[in-house]
C-alpha positions in Angstrom: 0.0 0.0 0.0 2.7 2.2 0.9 4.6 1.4 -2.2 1.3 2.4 -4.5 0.9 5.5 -2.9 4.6 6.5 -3.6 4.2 5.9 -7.1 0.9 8.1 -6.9 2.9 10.7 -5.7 5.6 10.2 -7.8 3.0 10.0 -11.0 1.5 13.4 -9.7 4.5 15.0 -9.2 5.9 14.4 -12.8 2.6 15.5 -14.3 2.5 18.4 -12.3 5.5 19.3 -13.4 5.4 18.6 -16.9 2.2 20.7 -16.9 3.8 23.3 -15.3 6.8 23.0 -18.1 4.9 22.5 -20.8 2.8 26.1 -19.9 6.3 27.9 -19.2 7.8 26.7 -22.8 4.2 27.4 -24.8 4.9 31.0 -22.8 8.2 30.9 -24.1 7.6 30.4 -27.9 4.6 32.5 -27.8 6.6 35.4 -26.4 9.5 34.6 -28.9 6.8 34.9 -32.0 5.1 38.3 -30.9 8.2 38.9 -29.7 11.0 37.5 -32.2 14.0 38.9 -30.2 13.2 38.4 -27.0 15.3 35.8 -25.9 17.7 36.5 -28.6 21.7 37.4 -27.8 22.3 40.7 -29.8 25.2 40.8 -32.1 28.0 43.1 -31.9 26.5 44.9 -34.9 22.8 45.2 -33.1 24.7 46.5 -30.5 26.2 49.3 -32.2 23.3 49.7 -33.8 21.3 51.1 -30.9 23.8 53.3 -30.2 23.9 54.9 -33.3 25.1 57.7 -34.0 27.6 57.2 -31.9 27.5 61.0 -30.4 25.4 63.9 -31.6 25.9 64.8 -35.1 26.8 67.9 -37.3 25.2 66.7 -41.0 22.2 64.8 -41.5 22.8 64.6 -45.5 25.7 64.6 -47.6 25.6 66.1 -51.3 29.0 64.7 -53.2 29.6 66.5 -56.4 32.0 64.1 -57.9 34.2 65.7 -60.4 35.2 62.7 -62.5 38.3 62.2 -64.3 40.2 64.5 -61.6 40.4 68.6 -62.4 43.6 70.1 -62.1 44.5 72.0 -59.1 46.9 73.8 -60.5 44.2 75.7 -62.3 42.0 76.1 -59.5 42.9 76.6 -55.9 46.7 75.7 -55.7 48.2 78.4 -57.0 52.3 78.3 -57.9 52.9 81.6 -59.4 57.0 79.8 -59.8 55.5 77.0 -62.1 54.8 80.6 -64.7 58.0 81.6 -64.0 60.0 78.6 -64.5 57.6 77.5 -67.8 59.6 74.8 -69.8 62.5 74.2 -67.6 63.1 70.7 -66.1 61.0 69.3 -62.7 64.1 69.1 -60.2 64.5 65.5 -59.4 65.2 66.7 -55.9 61.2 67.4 -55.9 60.0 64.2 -57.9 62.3 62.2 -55.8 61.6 59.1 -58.1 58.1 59.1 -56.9 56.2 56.3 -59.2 54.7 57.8 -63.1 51.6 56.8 -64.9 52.5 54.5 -68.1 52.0 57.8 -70.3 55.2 59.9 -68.7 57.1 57.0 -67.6 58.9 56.9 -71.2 59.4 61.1 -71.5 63.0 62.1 -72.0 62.5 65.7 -70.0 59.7 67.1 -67.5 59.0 70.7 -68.6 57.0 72.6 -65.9 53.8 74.1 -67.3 52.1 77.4 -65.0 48.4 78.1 -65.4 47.2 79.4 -68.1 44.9 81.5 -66.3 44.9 84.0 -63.8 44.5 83.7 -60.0 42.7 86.3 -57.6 42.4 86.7 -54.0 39.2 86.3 -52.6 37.0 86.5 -48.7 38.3 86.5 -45.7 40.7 83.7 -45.4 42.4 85.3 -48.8 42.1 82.1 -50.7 43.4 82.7 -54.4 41.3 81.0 -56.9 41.4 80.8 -60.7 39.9 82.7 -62.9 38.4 79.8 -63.8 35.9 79.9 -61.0 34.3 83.3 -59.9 31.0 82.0 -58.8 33.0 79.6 -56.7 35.2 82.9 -55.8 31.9 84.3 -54.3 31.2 81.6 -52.0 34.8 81.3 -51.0 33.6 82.4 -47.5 31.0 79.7 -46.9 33.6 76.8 -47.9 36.5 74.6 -46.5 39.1 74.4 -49.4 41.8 71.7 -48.7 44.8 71.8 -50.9 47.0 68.5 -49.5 45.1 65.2 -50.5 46.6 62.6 -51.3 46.1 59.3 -52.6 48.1 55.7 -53.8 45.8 55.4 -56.5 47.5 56.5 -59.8 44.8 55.6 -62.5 41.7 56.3 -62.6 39.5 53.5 -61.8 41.9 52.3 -58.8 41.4 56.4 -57.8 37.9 56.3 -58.0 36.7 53.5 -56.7 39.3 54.3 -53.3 37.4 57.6 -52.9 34.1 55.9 -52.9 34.3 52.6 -51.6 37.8 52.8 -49.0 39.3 50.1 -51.5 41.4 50.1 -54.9 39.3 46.8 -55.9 35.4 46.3 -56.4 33.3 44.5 -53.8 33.1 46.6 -51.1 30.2 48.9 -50.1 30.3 52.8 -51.2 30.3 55.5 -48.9 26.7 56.1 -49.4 25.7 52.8 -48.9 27.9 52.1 -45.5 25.4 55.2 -44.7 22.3 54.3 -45.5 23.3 50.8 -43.5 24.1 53.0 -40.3 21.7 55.4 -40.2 18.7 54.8 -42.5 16.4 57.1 -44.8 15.4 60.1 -43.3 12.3 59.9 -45.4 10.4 55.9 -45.8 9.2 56.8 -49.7 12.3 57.7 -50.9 16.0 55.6 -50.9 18.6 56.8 -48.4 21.1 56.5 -51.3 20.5 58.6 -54.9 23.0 58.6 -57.4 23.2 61.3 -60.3 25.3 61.4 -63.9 26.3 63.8 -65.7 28.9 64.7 -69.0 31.0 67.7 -69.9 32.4 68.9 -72.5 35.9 67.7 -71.7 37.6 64.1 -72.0 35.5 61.7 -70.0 36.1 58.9 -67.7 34.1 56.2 -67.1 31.8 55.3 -64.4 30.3 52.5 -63.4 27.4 50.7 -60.7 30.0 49.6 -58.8 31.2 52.9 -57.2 27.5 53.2 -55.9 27.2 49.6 -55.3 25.9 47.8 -51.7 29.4 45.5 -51.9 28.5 42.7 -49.5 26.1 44.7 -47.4 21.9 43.9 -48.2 21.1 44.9 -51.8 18.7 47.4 -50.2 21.6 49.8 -49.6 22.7 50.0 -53.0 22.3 53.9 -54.8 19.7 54.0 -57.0 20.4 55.8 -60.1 18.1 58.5 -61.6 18.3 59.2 -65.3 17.7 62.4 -67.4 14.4 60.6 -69.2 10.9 60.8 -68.5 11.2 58.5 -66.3 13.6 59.2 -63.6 14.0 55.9 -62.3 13.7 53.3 -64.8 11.2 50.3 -64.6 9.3 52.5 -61.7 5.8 53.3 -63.4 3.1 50.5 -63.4 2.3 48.7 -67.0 -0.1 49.9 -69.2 -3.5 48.7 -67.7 -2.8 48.6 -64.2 -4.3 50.4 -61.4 -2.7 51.5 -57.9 -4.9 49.4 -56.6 -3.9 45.7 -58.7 -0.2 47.0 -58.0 -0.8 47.1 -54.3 -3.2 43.4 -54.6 -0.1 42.2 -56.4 2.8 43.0 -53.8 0.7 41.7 -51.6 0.8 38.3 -52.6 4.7 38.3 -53.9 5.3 39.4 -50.5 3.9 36.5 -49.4 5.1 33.8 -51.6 8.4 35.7 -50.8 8.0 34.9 -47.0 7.2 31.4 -47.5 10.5 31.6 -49.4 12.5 32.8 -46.9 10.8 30.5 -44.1 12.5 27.4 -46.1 16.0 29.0 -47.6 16.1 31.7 -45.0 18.5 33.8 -47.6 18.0 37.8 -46.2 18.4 38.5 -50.1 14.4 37.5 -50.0 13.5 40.2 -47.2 15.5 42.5 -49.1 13.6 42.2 -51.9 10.0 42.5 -50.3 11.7 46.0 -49.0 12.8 46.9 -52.4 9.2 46.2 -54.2 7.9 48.1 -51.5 10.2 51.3 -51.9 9.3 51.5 -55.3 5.8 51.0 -54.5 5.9 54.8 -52.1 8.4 55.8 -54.9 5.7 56.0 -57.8 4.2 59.2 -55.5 7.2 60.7 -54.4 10.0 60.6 -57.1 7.2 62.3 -60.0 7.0 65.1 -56.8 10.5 65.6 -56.2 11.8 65.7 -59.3 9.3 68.2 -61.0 11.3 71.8 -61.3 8.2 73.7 -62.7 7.2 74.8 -59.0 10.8 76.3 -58.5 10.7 80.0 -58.8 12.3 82.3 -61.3 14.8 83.1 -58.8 16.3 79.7 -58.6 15.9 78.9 -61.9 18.5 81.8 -62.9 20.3 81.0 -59.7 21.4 77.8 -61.1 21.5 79.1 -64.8 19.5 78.0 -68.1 21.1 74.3 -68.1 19.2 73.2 -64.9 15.9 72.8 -67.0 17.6 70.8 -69.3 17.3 67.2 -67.8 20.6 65.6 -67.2 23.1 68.5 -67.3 25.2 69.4 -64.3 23.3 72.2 -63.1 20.0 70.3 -63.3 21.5 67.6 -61.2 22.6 70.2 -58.4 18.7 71.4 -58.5 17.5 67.8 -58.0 20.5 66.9 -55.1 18.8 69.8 -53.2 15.1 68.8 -53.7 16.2 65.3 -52.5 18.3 66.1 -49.9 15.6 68.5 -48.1 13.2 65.7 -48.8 15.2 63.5 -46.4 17.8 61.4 -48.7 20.4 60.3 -46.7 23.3 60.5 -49.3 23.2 62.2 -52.8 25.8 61.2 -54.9 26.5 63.5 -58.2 29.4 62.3 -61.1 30.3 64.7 -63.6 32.3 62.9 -66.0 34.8 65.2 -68.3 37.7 66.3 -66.3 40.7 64.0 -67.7 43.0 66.6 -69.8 45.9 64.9 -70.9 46.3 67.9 -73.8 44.0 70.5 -75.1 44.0 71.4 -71.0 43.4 75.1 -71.5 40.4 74.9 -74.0 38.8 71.9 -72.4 38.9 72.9 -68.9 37.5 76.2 -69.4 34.4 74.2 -70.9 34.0 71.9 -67.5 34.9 74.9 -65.1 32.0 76.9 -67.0 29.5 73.8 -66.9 29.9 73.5 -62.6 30.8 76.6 -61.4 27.6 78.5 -61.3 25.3 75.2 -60.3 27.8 74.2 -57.4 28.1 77.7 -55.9 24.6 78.1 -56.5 23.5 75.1 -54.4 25.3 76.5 -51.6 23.5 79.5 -51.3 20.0 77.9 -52.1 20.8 75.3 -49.3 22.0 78.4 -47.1 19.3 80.7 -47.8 16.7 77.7 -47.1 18.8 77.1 -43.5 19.8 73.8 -44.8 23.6 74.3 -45.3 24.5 73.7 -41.8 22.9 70.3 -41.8 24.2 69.4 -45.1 27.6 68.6 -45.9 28.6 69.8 -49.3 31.8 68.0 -50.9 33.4 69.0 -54.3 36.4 67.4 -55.8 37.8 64.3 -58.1 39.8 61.4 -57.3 43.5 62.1 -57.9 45.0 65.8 -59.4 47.6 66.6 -62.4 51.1 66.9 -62.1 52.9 70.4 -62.5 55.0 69.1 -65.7 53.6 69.1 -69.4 52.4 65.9 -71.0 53.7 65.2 -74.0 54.4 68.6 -76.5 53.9 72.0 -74.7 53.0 75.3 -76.0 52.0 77.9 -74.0 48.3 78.1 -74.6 48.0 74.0 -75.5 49.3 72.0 -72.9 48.2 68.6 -70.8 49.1 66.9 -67.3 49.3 63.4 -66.4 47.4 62.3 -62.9 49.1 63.4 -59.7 48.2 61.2 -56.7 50.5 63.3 -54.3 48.8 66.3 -54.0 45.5 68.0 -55.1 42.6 69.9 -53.6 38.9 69.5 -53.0 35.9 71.7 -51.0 33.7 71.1 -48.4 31.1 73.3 -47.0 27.9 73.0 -44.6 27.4 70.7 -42.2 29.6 71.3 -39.4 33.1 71.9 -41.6 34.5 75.6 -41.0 33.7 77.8 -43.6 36.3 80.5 -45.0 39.2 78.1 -44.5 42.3 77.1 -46.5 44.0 74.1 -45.1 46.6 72.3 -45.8 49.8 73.5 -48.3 51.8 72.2 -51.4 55.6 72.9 -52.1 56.1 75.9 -53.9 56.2 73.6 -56.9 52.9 71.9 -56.3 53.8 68.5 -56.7 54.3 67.6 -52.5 52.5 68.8 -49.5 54.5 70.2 -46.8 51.7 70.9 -44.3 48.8 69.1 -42.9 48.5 66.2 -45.1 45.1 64.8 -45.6 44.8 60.9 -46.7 41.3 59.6 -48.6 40.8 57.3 -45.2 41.1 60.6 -43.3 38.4 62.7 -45.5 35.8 59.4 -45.1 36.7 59.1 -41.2 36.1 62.9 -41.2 33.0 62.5 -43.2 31.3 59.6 -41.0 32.2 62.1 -38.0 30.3 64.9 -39.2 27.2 62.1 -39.4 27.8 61.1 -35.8 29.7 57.9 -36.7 32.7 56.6 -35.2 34.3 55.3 -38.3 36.1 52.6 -36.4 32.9 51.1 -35.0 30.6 50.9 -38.0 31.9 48.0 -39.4 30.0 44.5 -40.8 31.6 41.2 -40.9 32.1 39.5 -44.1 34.1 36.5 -45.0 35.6 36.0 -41.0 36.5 39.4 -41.3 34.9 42.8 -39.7 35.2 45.4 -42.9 35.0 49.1 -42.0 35.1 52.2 -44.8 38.4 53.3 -43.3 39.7 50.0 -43.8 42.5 49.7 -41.2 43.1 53.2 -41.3 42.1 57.2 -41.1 41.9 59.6 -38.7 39.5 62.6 -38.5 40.1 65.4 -39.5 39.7 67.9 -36.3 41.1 71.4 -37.5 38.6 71.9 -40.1 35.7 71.3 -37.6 33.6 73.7 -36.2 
């Protein structure tokens, strides 16, 4: 009798407690379904996540006027009145040093120095001399940062290029924009965080390609999406002939949900990113029609900018649209203008690419300024590499070329928490080495993520057993030209 009751009380007790269990794990699940990371570990990347940004920051939106094929800086704001006075005799090799040629010098017999062409003029308060080349650029030389000592290891251009936009000399890693739009998001849900814009001068042009804007191994969701100068700004957008908002919307529906049963059995995030992307375009077919229509803009802009900005595609049009997209909350606005590569024919060509940016980019300064945008927008100008202060090939006076000089060149940056009325950094008196305050490509993009409010040694994403960064493994920020 004994013995029966123990194994009563035995029996009880282990249904009681598998009751008891069985209700704690159906809580469990059913908190881990309305609740999907409830009992989840985060990963070092969710953890940096939620404290992003990292501390408070100076820019909400960067505007990158790309000038592709690198513009001279020796004909725009490094000037080296001794290059004019020494015209045609011999680079001193206690200057080059040996330092490493492009294929298309390496074979020259001399190095004749070539000065500007054109004249140089001191402008604002800083007394920055810029070319003649440039005076609606002179008359915002107040409101922007000019740095005159970049430098790069790229020599050619698509090493260059793709360094300045993606932190590497070889493909497959995310673009500046896109390490953005990972960290911090859209600002605005019907539009991308990410816009990329292409334009052609009259100059020698240099190709670009979807791989300077591309997502590299982060989710295809971060990738730039290009706008084009046709009637339809982003291609493939605008429902078929025949359909309503209404089937559209019916339609995604039901993708979206033979996508999720996709991704319940292959559980590829490619899948998820593509029920976003659908439903990005989907808000997209409201807002992109908005934002790029001009015809509301007054007069005032419209000759602000100059004629070319109604013409679709041109540089000045482009510089209209990266405002109306940045104050509509895109993240990063990425502009290429492709025509800057003057091996010869420097003189005549360059006065046709200084002519087609110069009025559009100092005009979107002051339309961002006047609108009280400027201080939250970070405003960069400038190419990938800069030419060297000896002639290419033949030279004549008024016809001359120069080869691609990674050691020194200069860009601008305005807005968005960089000092304004600034010249930093200097070049020999030569203009082919810096000799103060050096600035390295990993340095502008760590100094770029700062002004965001991202440490650019924490936002990284692991790939491969590795943790990538922008930066790479190197860069430091920039803090003199800071406010």
């Amino acid at each position: 009798m004994e013995k029966e009751q123990l194994e009563h009380n035995l029996n009880h007790n282990r249904r009681k407690f598998l009751s008891k269990l069985s209700l704690g794990i159906g809580s469990l699940a059913l908190g881990s379904l309305l609740i999907p990371d409830l009992f989840k570990r985060k990963s070092v990347e969710e953890e940096l996540f939620d404290a992003l940004p990292h501390f408070a920051p100076k820019a909400k939106r960067v505007i990158y006027l790309f000038q592709n094929g690198a513009p001279s800086q020796l004909e725009s704001f490094d000037y080296k009145p001794l290059l004019n006075k020494q015209m045609g005799q011999e680079l001193p090799e206690s200057i080059r040093m040996g330092q490493r040629l492009t294929g298309m010098t390496s074979g020259q017999s001399s190095f004749p120095l070539v000065g500007s062409y054109f004249g140089f003029q001191q402008y604002g308060e800083a007394r920055a001399w810029i070319s003649d080349l440039f005076p609606h650029t002179a008359k915002i030389v107040d409101d922007i940062c000019i740095i005159k000592s970049m430098h790069t290891e790229a020599i050619n251009h698509d090493p260059a290029l793709t360094f300045f936009q993606t932190g590497a000399q070889v493909g497959n890693r995310p673009s500046m924009g896109a390490w953005l739009s990972y960290g911090l998001g859209s600002e605005n849900s019907n539009l991308p965080a990410f816009c990329v814009l292409l334009s052609r001068g009259k100059g020698n042009g240099q190709g670009v390609y979807s791989k300077l804007w591309t997502n590299g191994f982060l989710d295809s969701v971060h990738q730039g999406v290009q706008f084009s100068a046709s009637e339809d700004p982003v291609l493939y957008l605008g429902d078929p002939v025949g359909m309503s908002r209404e089937d559209r919307r019916k339609m995604l529906d039901k993708l979206s949900v033979l996508n999720e049963m996709s991704y319940e059995s292959f559980g590829d995030p490619e899948i998820l990113a593509k029920i976003q992307q659908y439903e990005m375009a989907f808000r997209m077919q409201t807002a992109v029609p908005e934002v790029t229509d001009i015809t509301k803009e007054p007069d005032s802009i419209i000759k602000m900018y100059g004629p070319d900005c109604l013409v679709p595609g041109t540089y000045a049009a482009n510089c209209l649209l990266a405002r109306k997209l940045s104050e509509n909350g895109v993240r990063f606005v990425q502009l290429y203008h492709q025509g800057w590569d003057q091996h010869d024919n420097l003189p005549r060509e360059i006065m046709g690419q200084a002519k087609d940016v110069d009025q559009a980019s100092a005009a979107l300064i002051k339309d961002l300024k006047q609108r009280g945008l400027l201080d939250e927008t970070l405003v960069i100008w400038g190419g990938e590499f800069g030419r060297t202060n000896y002639c290419q090939g033949k030279m004549q006076e008024d016809n001359y070329g120069r080869d691609h000089h990674p050691r020194a060149f200069s860009i601008w940056m305005a807005g968005g928490g960089v000092k304004s009325g600034m010249v930093y950094g200097e070049t020999d008196e030569f203009g082919y080495n810096i000799v103060d305050k050096p600035v390295h490509i990993h340095d502008f993009q760590a100094t770029v993520l700062h002004l965001m409010g991202i440490h650019h040694e924490k936002l990284t994403f692991k790939h491969l057993g590795r943790r990538y960064r922008l930066t790479d493994v190197h860069g430091k920020v920039v803090k003199d030209i800071l406010v």
